[in-house]
N, C-alpha and C positions, 0 to 999 in steps of 0.2 A: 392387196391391202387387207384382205377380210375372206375368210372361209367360211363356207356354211355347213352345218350340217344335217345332211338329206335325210338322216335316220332318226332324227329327233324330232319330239313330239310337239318341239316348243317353232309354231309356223316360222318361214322362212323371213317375211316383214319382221317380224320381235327381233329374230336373230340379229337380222340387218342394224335395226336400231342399236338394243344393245352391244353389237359390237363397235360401232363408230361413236356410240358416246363413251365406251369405254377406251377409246384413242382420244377421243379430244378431253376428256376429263383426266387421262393420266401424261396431255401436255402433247403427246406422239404425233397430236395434227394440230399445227400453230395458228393462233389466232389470225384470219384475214385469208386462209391457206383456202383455195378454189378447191370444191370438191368434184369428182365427175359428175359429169352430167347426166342426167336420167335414163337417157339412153345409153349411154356407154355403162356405165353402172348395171346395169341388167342385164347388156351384151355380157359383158367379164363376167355376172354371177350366175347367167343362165338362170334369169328370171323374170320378171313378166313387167312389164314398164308401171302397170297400174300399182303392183307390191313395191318398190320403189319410191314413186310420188307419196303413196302410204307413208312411206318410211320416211322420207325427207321430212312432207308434213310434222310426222308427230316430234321427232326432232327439232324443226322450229316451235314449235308448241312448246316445248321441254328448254328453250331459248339457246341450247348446244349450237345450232347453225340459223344463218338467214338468208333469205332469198334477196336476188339480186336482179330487178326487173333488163331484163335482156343478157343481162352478165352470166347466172345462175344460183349456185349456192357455193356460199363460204364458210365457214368458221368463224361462228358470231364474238365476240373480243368479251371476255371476263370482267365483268364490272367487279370494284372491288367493295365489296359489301361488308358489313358487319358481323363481326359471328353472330350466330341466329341467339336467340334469346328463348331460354328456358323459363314457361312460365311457372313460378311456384305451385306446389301441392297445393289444393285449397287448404288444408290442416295438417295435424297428425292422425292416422293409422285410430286413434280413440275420442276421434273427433265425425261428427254427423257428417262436415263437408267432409272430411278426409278420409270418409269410410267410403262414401257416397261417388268420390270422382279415382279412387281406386278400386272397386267395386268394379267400374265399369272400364281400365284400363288393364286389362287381365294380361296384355302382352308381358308388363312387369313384374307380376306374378309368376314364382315358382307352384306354387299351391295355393289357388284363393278361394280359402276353406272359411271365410264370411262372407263371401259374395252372395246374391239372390239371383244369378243366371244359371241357366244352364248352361253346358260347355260345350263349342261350335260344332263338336262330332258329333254333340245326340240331337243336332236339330239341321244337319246336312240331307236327308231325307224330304225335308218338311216342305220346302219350295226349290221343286225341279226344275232343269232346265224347257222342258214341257211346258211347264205352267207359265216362266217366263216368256217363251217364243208365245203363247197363247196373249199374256198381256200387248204385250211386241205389234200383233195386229191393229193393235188402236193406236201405233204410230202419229197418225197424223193429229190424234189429239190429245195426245199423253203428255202434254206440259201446261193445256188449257189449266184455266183454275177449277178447282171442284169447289162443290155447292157448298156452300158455308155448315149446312147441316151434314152434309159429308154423302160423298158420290154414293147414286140412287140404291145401283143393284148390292155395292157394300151395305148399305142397309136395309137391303131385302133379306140376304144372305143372313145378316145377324137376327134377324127377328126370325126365320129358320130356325137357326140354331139355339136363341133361346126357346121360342118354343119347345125345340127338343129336350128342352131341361126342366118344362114345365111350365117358363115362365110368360104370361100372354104380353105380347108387345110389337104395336104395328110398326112398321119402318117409321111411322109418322112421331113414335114415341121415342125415338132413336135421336143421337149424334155423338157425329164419329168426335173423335179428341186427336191431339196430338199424344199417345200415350194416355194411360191411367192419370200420370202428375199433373195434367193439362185440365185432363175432367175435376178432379182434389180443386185445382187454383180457381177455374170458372165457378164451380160450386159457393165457395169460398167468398168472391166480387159479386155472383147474384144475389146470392140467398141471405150474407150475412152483412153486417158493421164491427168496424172495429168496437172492441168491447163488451163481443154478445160474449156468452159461455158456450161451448159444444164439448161434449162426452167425447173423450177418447181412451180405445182400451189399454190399461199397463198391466204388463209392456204390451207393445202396441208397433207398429210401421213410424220408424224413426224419422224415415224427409218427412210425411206428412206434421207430425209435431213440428219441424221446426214452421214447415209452410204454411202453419194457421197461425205458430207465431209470429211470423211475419207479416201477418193481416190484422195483426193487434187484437187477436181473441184470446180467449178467457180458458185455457184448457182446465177441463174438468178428469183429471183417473178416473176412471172404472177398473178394479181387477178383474185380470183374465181368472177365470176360475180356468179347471180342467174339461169342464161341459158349458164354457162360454163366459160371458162376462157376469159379474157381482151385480144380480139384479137388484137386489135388497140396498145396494150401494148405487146404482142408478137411480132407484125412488128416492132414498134421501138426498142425495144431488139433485133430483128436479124441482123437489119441497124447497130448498134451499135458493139455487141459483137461476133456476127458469131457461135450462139451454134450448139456443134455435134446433141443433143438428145433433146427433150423435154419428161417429164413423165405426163400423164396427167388420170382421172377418167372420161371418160364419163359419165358414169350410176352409182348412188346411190354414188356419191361423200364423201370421207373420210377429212375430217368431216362434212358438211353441207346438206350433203340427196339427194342431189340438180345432175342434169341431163343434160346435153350441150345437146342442139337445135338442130336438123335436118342443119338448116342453118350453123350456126358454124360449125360442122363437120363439111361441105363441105367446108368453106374458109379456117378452120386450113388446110384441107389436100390444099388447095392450096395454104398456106403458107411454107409449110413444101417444096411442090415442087418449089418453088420460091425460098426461101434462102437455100436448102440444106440440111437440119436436118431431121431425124429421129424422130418417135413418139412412146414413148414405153405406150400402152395404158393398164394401169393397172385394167382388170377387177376383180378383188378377189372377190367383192361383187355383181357380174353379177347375179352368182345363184336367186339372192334374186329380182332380177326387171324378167317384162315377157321376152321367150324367142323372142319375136320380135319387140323390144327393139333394137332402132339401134348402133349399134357401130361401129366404125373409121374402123376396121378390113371388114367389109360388104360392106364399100363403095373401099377400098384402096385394096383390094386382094394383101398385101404385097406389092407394091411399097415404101410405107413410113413408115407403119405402124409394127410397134414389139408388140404380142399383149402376155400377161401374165392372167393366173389365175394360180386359186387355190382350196383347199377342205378343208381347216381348219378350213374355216369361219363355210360354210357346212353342213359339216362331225367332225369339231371337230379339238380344235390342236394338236390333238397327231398323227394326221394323215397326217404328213409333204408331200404333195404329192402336187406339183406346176409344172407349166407347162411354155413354151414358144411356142408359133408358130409364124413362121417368115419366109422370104427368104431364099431358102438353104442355101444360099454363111454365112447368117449368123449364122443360126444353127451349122455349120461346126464351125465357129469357137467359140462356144458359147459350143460345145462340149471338143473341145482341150481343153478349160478354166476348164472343167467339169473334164475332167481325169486327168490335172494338179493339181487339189485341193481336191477333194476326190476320186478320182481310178470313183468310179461307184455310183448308187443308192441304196436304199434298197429297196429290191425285195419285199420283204414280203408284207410292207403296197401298195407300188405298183399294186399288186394281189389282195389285198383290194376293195381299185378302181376301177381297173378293173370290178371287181365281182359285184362291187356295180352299177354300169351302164352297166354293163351287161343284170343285172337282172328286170333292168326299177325301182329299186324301189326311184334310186337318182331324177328321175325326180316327183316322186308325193312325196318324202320327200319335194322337192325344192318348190312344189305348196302348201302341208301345211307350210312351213314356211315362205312364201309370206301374206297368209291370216293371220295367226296370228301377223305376224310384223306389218302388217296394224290396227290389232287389238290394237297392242299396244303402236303403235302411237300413238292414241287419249287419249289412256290413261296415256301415261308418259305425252304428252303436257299439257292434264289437270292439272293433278298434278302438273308438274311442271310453269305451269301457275297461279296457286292458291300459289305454295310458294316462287312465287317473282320473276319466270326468264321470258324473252320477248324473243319473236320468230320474224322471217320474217315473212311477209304473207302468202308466198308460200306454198304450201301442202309439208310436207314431204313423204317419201318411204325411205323403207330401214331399216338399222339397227341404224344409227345415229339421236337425233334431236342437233343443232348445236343455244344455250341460248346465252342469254345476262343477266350478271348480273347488278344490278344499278351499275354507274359510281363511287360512295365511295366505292365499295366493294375490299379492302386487297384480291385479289384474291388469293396468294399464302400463306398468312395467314387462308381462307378458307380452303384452299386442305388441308395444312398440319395438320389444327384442323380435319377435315372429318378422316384424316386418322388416327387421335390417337383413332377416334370411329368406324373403322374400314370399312369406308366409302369412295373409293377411288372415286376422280373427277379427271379429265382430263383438267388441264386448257389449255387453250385458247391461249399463246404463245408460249407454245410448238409445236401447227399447222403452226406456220408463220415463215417461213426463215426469213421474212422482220423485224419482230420484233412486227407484231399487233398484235389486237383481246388477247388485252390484259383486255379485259371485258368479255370475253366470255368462256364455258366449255361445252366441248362434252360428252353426255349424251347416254348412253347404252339406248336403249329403253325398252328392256325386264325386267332391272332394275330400271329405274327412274320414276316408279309409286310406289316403296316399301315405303309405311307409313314412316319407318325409314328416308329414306333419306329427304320425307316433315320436318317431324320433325327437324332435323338439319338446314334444308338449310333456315326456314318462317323466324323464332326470329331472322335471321346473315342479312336475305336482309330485312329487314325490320327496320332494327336499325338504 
């Protein structure tokens, strides 16, 4: 009925399965058709009875066959179903939803030269199989729920590592998030009411604008300058409108690469304590600048400052693990928000984490993906200098370079022609609350050197 093969890497159970569902799926074994019996089955493949039951099992699992108490197994009968249903794109390709849930579905991507991940080969190093068998040992309580503040030694491990960055923070100042977006929305139900104002910088981190507009806030721009945000335009915005929060990037700025001044820091935070707002400093892309690199949190030891990462950037986004560190008084309540909306966290990837900076090996992942971004700087700018986009002067860092298309360029006619070739770009007004930088597209570094994307983007600026 079925051959195996002894030389192949792929174990002998897979085999097994995938070849008898690939006979009942192409009809060759007829629905109600008795399959051998366990024993006999093994006898014929000269294999072991418990690889076998393996295989039947995951077959029924898979609903292909079902057991038959005293009878055996059959050939479970094809219900006739519906074709599956295709749930729409949340938008278009120059849409926040439609950047946002293609961003994160890279399979459909030929080139996704406006995403904000990295690409799964340069973070295949990151969590070994090592690290996994290591989580593996805590089996027997690896699905319990973890502590609403987020499991113990995860935020021992972080208050470590900020320390290492300068910044003082006891596990007790800690909680874990589901992702960066999780900590942004908690933030967002504790701290504010519909109708406050909060500072956000343009351009600026595009969900976030839509997610405070969905909490019925007041955004206030701030220009990104090149050495951080328009402080002179932060004070006449606070004379004016009185915001609770400002969010802001020190290091490696989403979208433009770009890093606030030693100096700025120090007059934001004494703006902050002048008119009374809050600073939630969004580091997600910290990892990726040195650790001694200053940020707001180093200088502010939590007076002003709410300071946010994350491991997705990383580690990968399947590894939703995002963090806050802040004043107790507002952890406490930034947790209530946390068992109010989802009970707890997930422990599992939690453990993950942990293990991964346990083990040291997160900090020399974090130092090869420093040199290779830098690597790739120069090579997306080239490229994308030769097919018609213009940069600031400034050096970039980080994961971002932040073009300028020519002034005739249909930029939403661009994106949307890149994405029928499976080319997603990131335009340029989707970063600005205010409504600019409606010439301009944020460019993945890792992918804006790919031939492909030259190809598209020379003949369109050039016409």
């Amino acid at each position: 009925m079925i051959e195996l093969a002894r030389s192949s890497p792929v174990p002998l159970g897979e085999q097994i399965v995938d070849r008898l569902a690939r006979l009942i799926e192409s009809r060759q074994l007829a629905e109600g058709m008795r399959l051998p019996s366990v024993r006999q089955l093994a006898r014929k493949l000269k294999v072991g009875v418990f690889t076998v039951v393996t295989a039947y099992d995951r077959l029924v699992a898979r609903g292909l066959i079902e057991a038959r108490q005293g009878s055996g197994f059959f050939v479970a009968p094809r219900p006739n179903l519906p074709a599956p249903v295709e749930i729409e794109q949340a938008g278009a390709p120059d849409t926040v939803l439609g950047l946002a849930q293609q961003a994160l579905e890279v399979d459909r991507l030929a080139v996704p030269a406006g995403s904000g991940f990295l690409p799964p080969a340069w973070l295949a190093d990151a969590v070994t199989p090592a690290i996994l068998a290591r989580v593996a040992r805590h089996a027997a309580g690896l699905f319990r729920p973890s502590p609403p503040q987020g499991e113990a030694g995860l935020r021992e491990q972080l208050a470590d590592r900020l320390r290492h960055k300068g910044i003082q923070a006891a596990s007790g100042q800690i909680l874990v998030t589901f992702g960066a977006s999780q900590a942004f929305d908690l933030l967002a139900r504790a701290l504010l009411v519909p109708g406050d104002a909060v500072l956000v910088e343009d351009p600026g981190y595009f969900v976030l604008f839509a997610q405070l507009a969905r909490h019925g806030l007041k955004l206030l721009p701030v220009p990104r300058l090149v050495d951080g945000p328009d402080l002179d335009a932060v004070e006449t915005l606070c004379r004016l409108h009185r915001p609770r929060l400002m969010f802001t990037q020190t290091l490696l700025h989403n979208p433009t690469g770009s890093n606030t001044s030693p100096a700025k820091c120090h007059r934001l935070l004494g703006l902050a304590e002048k008119h009374g707002f809050l600073i939630v400093e969004d580091d997600v892309y910290g990892d990726f600048a040195p650790d001694q690199a200053l940020r707001l949190a180093q200088i502010d030891e939590f007076q002003s400052v709410i300071h946010v990462g994350g491991f997705s950037k990383a580690l990968g986004p399947g590894l939703r693990v995002g963090f806050v560190a802040a004043a107790p008084a507002i952890i406490r309540q930034l947790m209530e928000q946390k068992i109010l909306s989802v009970l707890s966290g997930a422990l599992l990837p939690e453990l993950v984490v942990a293990e991964v900076l346990r083990s040291g090996r997160f900090r020399r992942h974090a130092e090869q993906l420093r040199r290779r971004l830098a690597k790739a700087q120069g090579l997306a700018r080239k490229a994308l200098t030769a097919a018609g986009i213009t940069f600031d002067e400034q050096a970039g860092a980080g994961l971002f370079l932040w073009g300028r298309v020519p002034d005739r360029t249909d930029v939403g006619a661009l994106v949307r022609s890149a994405r029928e070739q499976g080319i997603l770009l990131a335009a340029g007004r989707l970063f600005s609350p205010g409504g600019g930088c409606a010439t301009h597209l944020r460019f993945n570094v890792v992918h804006a050197a790919d031939p492909t994307l030259s190809a598209f983007l020379r003949p369109r600026l050039a016409a």
